[in-house]
N, C-alpha and C positions, 0 to 999 in steps of 0.2 A: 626643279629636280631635287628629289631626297640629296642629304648628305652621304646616304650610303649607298644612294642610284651612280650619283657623280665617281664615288671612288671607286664603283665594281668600273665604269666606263672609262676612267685614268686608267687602270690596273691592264684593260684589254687595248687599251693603245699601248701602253708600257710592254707589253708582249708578257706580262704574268703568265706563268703556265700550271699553276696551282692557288687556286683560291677556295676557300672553305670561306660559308656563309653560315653564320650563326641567327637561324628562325625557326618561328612555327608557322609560316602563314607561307608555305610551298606555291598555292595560287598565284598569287599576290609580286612574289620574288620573282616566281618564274615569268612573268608576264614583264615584269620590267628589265628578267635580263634577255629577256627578246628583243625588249625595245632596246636596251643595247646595244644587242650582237648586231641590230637591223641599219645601225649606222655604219657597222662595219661589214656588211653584208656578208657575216660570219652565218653560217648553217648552224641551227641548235637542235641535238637530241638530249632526250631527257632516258634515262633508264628508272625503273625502280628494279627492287628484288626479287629475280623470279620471273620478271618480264620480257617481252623483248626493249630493244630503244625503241623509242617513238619519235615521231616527227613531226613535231608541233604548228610549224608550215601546213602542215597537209590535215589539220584537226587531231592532229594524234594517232596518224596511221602509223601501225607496227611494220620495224624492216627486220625482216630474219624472223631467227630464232630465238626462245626466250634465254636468256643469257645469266649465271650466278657472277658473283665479284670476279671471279678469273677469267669467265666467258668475256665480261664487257671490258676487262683493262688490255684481254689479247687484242680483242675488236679494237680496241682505238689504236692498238699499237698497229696493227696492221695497216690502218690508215694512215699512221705517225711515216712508215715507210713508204708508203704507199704518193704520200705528197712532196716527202725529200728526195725520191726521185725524180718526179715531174720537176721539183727546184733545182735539182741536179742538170735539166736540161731548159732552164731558161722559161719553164714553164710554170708559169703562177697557178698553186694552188687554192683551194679558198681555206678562207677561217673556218675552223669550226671549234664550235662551243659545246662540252659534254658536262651535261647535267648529272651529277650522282646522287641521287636520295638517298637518306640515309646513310650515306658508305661510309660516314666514321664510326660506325656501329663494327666495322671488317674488320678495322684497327687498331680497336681499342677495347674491348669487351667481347667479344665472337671467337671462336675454334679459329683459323688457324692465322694468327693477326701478326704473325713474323709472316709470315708468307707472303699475304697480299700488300704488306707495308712494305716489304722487299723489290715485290712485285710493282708497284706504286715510286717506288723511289729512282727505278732504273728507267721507268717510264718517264717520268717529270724531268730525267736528266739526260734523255734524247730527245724528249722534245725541243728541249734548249741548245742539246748541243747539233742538230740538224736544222733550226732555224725555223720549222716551220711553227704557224700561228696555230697550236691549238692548244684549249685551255681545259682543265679539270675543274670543275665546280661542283665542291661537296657541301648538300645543304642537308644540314642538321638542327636537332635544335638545342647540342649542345656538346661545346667540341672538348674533348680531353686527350690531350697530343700527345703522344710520344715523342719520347726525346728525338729517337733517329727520323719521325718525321717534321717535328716543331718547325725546324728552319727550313724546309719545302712550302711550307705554306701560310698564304699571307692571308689573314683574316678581315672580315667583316661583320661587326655584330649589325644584322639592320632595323634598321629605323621602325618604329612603332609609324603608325598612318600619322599624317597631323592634319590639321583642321582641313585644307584643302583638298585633302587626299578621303576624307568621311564625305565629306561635300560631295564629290565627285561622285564615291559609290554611291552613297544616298540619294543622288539623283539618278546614275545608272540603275540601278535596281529598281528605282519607282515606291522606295518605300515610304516616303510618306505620304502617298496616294493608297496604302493599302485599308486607310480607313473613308466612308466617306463623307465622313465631317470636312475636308482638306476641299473637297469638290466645290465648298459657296466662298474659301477663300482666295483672296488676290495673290498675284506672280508674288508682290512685295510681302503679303502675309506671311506667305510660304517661305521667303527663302528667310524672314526669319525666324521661323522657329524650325525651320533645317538648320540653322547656324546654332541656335540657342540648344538644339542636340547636338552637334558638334562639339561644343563646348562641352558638354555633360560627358559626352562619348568618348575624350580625348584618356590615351593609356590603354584602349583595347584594341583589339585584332580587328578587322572587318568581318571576319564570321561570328566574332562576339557580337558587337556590334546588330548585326542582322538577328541574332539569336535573341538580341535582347529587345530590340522594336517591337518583335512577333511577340515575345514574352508581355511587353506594354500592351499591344493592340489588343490581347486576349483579357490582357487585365481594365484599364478601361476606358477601349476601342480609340485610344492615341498612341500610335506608335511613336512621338516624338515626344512621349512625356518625361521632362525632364528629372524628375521628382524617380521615378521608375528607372531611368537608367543611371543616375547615379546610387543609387540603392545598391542595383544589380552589380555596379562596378565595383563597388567593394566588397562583395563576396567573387568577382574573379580577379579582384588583386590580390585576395589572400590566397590562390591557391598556388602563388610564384613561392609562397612560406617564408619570404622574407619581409615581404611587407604590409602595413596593416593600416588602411584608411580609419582613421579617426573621429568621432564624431563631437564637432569644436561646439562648444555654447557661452564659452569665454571670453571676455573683452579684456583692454586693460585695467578694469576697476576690477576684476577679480583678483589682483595680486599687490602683496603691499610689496614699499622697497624697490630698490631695482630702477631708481629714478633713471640712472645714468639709459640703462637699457630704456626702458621706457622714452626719454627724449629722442634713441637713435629711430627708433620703429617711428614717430612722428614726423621726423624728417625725410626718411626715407622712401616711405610709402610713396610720396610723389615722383620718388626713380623711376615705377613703372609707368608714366604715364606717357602720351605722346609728343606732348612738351619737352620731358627729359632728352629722349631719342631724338629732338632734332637740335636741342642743345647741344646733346655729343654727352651728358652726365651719362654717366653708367650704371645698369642696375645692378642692386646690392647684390653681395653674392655670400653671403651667410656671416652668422654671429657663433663666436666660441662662448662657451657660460662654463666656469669652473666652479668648483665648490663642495661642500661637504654635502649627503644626504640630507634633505630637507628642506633645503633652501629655495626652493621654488623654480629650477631650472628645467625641466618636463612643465610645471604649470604656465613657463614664460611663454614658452613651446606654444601651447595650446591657444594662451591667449595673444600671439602675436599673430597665430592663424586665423584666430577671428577676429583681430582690428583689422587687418588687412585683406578676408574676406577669401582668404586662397584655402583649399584642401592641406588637409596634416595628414601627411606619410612619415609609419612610422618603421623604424629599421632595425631590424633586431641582428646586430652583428654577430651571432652564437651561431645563427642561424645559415650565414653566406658562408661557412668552411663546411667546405666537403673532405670526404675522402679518396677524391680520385684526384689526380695532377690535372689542372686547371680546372675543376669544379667550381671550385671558389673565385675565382675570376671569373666565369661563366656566371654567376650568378649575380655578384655585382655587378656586369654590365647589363643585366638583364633589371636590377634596381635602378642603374643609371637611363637606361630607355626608357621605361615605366615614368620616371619621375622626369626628364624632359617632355616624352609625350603629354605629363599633366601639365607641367608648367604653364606659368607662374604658379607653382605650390610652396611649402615650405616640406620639408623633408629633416624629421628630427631622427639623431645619429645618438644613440648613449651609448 
């Protein structure tokens, strides 16, 4: 299980009654907070704007009527009563899990966002103080709190896929069957250069992902070409605007100097290996390089990305301040995901 599958599932035994999820991949979230709710045999609806809720149990059959921000936080309040009575008489009610798409758009930028953060706040704090189990979950794909609601709500930035998790689609979807050169090779051919696209694939979305196979398969007729998807990755990691795949051709013979650094990248490279990990040695976890312009400290950068064979991300700190209150912390956890989904990378900071 994800590190941020496990904390939404802590947070719903915990009796959390507000969680904001910070993503773009709605499918993806939403399916694993079913898996979820389904240990807790919590009921989940999902609303969007303008719709009615849906009932994802039943394929997304609509209940009622289509509901805006005030329609659906009355709706759930009326249930919030609705279930403290039945508690009132000894009568267990169930969980239920309310999905809000988009809804920190209501709060935070939109017409009339004292209102519904009002409206939102008096909610979260019957819920809690009636007892009963039901949760707010607002997925966005990028939270900017207000002060009066900041401490209501406990965050989640989630996890980018990791290798296991491309694996899994890549095989649900059948995409590397979409060509049929795949058809004369073995179970074992296959699974690895599904791996060896994994590898390439790691830092995107699964609809990136799918988007960029088809993009291969069209180009030429492999959808697992590895060469083509890390290509394509670094044109969708530039468009987070803060970060910027590198193109490394540097060793250590490209730099003079710097013996001391040079002997540490020697030694250490062997931290990531599997040997290390059952020693208990621990992998590096970055080098400070100070100094005047000139001095070779970006070129170290480069070339310590190519002795050790790992992707160079590169981080433009000008770039992670925003203008809105938590912007900028939304954005470097959005660098910090990126760059563990790539991991083992190096990631240079000026």
């Amino acid at each position: 299980m994800q590190k941020s599958a496990e904390r939404l599932r802590v947070l719903l035994a915990a009796n959390c009654p507000a969680i904001f999820i910070s993503t773009v991949e709605e499918e993806r979230v939403e399916q694993q907070i079913r898996n979820c709710a389904a240990e807790f045999s919590a009921e989940v609806r999902v609303w969007s704007h303008g719709s009615p809720l849906l009932d994802p149990s039943s394929e997304f059959v609509p209940e009622g009527e289509s509901l805006d921000p005030f329609g659906v936080l009355s709706h759930i309040g009326k249930k919030v009563e609705e279930d403290a009575k039945r508690l009132s008489t000894n009568s267990l009610p169930p969980d239920r899990v309310w999905v809000l798409r988009d809804f920190a758009y209501f709060f935070t930028q939109a017409g009339p966002k004292y209102e519904v953060s009002r409206f939102l706040r008096d909610l979260i704090k019957r819920i809690t103080s009636t007892g009963v189990r039901h949760f707010l979950l607002v997925l966005d794909t990028e939270y900017e709190a207000l002060p009066r609601l900041a401490t209501y709500f406990t965050t989640i930035a989630w996890d980018l896929p990791t290798r296991d998790d491309l694996r899994t689609y890549i095989t649900a979807r059948n995409l590397m069957v979409m060509s049929d050169d795949y058809a004369d090779l073995s179970a074992s051919e296959r699974d690895v250069r599904v791996e060896m696209a994994c590898e390439a694939a790691l830092g995107l979305t699964e609809f990136e992902v799918e988007l960029v196979m088809k993009e291969a398969l069209a180009i030429c007729h492999d959808p697992l070409d590895t060469k083509i998807i890390s290509s394509r990755k670094k044109d969708i990691v530039k468009k987070s605007g803060v970060l910027t795949f590198i193109d490394v051709h540097e060793g250590m013979d490209s730099i003079g100097g710097l013996q001391r650094a040079k002997d540490w990248t020697a030694r250490r490279r062997a931290g990531f290996s599997q040997a290390a990990r059952e020693y208990g040695l621990p992998m590096p976890k970055g080098m400070l390089l100070t100094g005047i312009p000139g001095t070779g400290k970006s070129l170290m950068a480069k070339c310590l990305a190519g002795h050790w064979r790992f992707p160079l991300l590169r981080l433009d700190m000008g770039k992670v301040m925003g203008q809105y209150v938590g912007q900028s912390e939304g954005r470097l956890r959005e660098v910090i995901n990126i760059a563990e989904a790539v991991a083992p990378c190096v990631l240079q900071i000026n």
